[in-house]
LUMDO-703839 format. One line per 3 residues: number of its first residue (from 1); their letters; for each residue x, y, z of C-alpha. Coordinates in nm, 3 decimals, padded with zeros to 5 digits. Example, Ala and Ser with C-alpha at 12.3 -4.5 7.8 and 13.67 -1.06 7.14 Angstrom:
BEGIN
1> as> 01.230,-00.450,00.780  01.367,-00.106,00.714 $
end
This chain:
BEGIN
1> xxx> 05.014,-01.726,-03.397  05.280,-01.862,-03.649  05.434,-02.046,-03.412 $
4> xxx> 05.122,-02.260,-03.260  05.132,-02.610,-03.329  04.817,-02.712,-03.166 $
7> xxx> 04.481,-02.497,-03.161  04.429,-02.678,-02.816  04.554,-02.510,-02.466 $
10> xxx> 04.841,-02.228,-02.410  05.129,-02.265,-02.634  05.467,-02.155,-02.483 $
13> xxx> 05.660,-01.872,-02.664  05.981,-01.895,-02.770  06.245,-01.602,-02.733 $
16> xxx> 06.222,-01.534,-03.110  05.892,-01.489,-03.075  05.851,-01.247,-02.812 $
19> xxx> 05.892,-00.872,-02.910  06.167,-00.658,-02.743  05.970,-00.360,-02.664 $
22> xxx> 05.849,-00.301,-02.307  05.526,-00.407,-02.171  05.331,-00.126,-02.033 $
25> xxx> 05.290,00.180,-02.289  05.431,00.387,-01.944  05.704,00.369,-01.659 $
28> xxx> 05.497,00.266,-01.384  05.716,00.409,-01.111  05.644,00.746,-01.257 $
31> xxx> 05.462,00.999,-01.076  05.162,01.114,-01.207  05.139,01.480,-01.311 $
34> xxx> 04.891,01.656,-01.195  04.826,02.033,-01.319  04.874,02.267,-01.012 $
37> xxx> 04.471,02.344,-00.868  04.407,02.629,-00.655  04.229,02.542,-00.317 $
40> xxx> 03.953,02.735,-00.436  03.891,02.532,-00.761  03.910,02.196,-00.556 $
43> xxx> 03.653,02.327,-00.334  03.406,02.385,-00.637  03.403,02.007,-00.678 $
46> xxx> 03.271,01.929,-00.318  02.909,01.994,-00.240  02.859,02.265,00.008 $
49> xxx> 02.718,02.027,00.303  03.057,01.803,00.259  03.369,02.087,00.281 $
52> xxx> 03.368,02.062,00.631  03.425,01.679,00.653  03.719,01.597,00.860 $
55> xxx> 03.740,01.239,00.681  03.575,00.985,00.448  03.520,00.722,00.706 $
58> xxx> 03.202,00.685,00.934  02.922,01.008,01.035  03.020,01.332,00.961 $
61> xxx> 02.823,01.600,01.190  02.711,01.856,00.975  02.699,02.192,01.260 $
64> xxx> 02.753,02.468,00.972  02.547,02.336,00.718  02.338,02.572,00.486 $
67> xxx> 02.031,02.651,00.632  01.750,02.653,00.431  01.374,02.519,00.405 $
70> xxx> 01.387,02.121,00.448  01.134,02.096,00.198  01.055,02.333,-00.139 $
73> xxx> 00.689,02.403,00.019  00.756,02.472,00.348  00.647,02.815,00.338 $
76> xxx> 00.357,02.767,00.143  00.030,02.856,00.322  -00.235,02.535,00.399 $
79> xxx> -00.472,02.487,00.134  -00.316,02.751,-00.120  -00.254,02.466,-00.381 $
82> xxx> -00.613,02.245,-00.372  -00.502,01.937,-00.554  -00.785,01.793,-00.752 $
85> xxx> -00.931,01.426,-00.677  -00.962,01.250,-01.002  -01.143,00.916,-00.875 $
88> xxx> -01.155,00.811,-00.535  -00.883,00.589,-00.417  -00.968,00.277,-00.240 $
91> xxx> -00.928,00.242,00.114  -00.551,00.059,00.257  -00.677,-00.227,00.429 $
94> xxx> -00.924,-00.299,00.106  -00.746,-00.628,-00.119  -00.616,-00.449,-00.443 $
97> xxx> -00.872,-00.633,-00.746  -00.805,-00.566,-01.064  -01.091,-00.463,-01.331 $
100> xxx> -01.119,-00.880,-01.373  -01.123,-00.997,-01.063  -01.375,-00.699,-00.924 $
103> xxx> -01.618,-00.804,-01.247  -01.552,-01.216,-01.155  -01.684,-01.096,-00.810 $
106> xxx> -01.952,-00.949,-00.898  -02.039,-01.246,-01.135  -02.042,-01.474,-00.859 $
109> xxx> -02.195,-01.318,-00.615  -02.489,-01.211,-00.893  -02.501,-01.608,-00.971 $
112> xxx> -02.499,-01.767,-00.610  -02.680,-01.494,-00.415  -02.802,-01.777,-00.163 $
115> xxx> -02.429,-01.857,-00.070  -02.256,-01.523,-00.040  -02.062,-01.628,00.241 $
118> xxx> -01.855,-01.890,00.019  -01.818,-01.642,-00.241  -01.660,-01.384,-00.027 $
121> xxx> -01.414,-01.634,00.147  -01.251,-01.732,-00.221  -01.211,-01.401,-00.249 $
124> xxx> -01.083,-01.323,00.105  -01.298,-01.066,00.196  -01.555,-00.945,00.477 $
127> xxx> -01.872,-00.907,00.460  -01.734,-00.532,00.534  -01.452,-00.542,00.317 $
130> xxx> -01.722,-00.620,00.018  -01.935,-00.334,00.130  -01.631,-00.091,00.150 $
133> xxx> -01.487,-00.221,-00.211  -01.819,-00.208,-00.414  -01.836,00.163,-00.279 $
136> xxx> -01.489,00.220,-00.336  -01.558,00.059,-00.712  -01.853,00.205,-00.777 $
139> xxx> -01.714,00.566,-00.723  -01.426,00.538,-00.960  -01.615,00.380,-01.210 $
142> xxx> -01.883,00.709,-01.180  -01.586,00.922,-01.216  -01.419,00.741,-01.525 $
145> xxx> -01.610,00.615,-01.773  -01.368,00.397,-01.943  -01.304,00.172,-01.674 $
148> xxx> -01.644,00.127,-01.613  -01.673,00.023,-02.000  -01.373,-00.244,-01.931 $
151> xxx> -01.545,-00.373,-01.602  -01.880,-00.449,-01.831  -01.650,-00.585,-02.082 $
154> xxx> -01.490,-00.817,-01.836  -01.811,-00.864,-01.647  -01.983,-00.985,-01.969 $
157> xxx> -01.684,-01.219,-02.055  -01.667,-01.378,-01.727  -02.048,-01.460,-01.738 $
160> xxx> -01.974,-01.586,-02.106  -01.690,-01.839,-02.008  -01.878,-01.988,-01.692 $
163> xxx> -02.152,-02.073,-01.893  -01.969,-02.216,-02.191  -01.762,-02.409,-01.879 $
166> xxx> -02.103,-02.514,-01.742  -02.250,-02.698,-02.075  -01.883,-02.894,-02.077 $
169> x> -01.967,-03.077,-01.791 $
end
């Protein structure tokens, strides 16, 4: 950087300044060497499904491939292994509410019981769907006590904030 004259752009090197020692630290036309690996050794670095591959391009068919159980329990008798339920899971074609919105719900329905209907439809929910989620949330909330202490919690809040939103207007 003695040389520079400007701190702006690429600066040209003269001869003097460029060092006489080669570029690359190695001859790059010189073969690698490789210590000599038996076949046997190689082979211990490719899984057993992939040593009969013929290539590394497209589908390989795998004909002698170890045969053993597809999955870990596939000899493991029906039933052995009883899993226990911890709450009841709600049901796949029910919306997915969290603690909030389920206690909101309930709020409004609770507040507007002549107009339902309305309530469900902000919401987006049946008449069924509301029938199958308050069963659905009342179960878990038997089994866990906790979340039934946050839905009061949230329940209690929501009711708080619509009526402090109420006297505003």
């Amino acid at each position: 950087m003695r040389g520079f004259t400007d701190v702006r752009g690429t600066q040209l090197a003269t001869n003097a300044d460029v060092p006489k020692s080669p570029a690359l630290p190695f001859n790059p036309s010189a073969a690698p060497a490789l210590p000599a690996q038996s076949s046997a050794s190689r082979m211990a670095f490719i899984p057993v499904g992939m040593r009969s591959f013929k290539d590394v391009h497209g589908t390989q068919l795998a004909a002698d491939g170890p045969v053993a159980p597809a999955l870990p329990f596939a000899g493991a008798e029906p039933g052995s292994a009883a899993i226990p339920v911890r709450a009841v899971a709600p049901a796949s074609n029910l919306p997915q509410l969290s603690v909030e919105q389920y206690a909101s719900l309930c709020v409004e329905l609770e507040l507007a019981p002549a107009r339902p209907t309305e309530v469900l439809e902000r919401y987006r929910l049946t008449e069924e769907q509301h029938h199958a989620l308050d069963a659905s949330w009342n179960a878990r909330m038997a089994a866990d006590p906790a979340l039934r202490r946050a839905w009061d919690g949230a329940r209690d809040a929501y009711r708080e904030w619509l009526a402090r939103s109420k006297n505003r207007r």
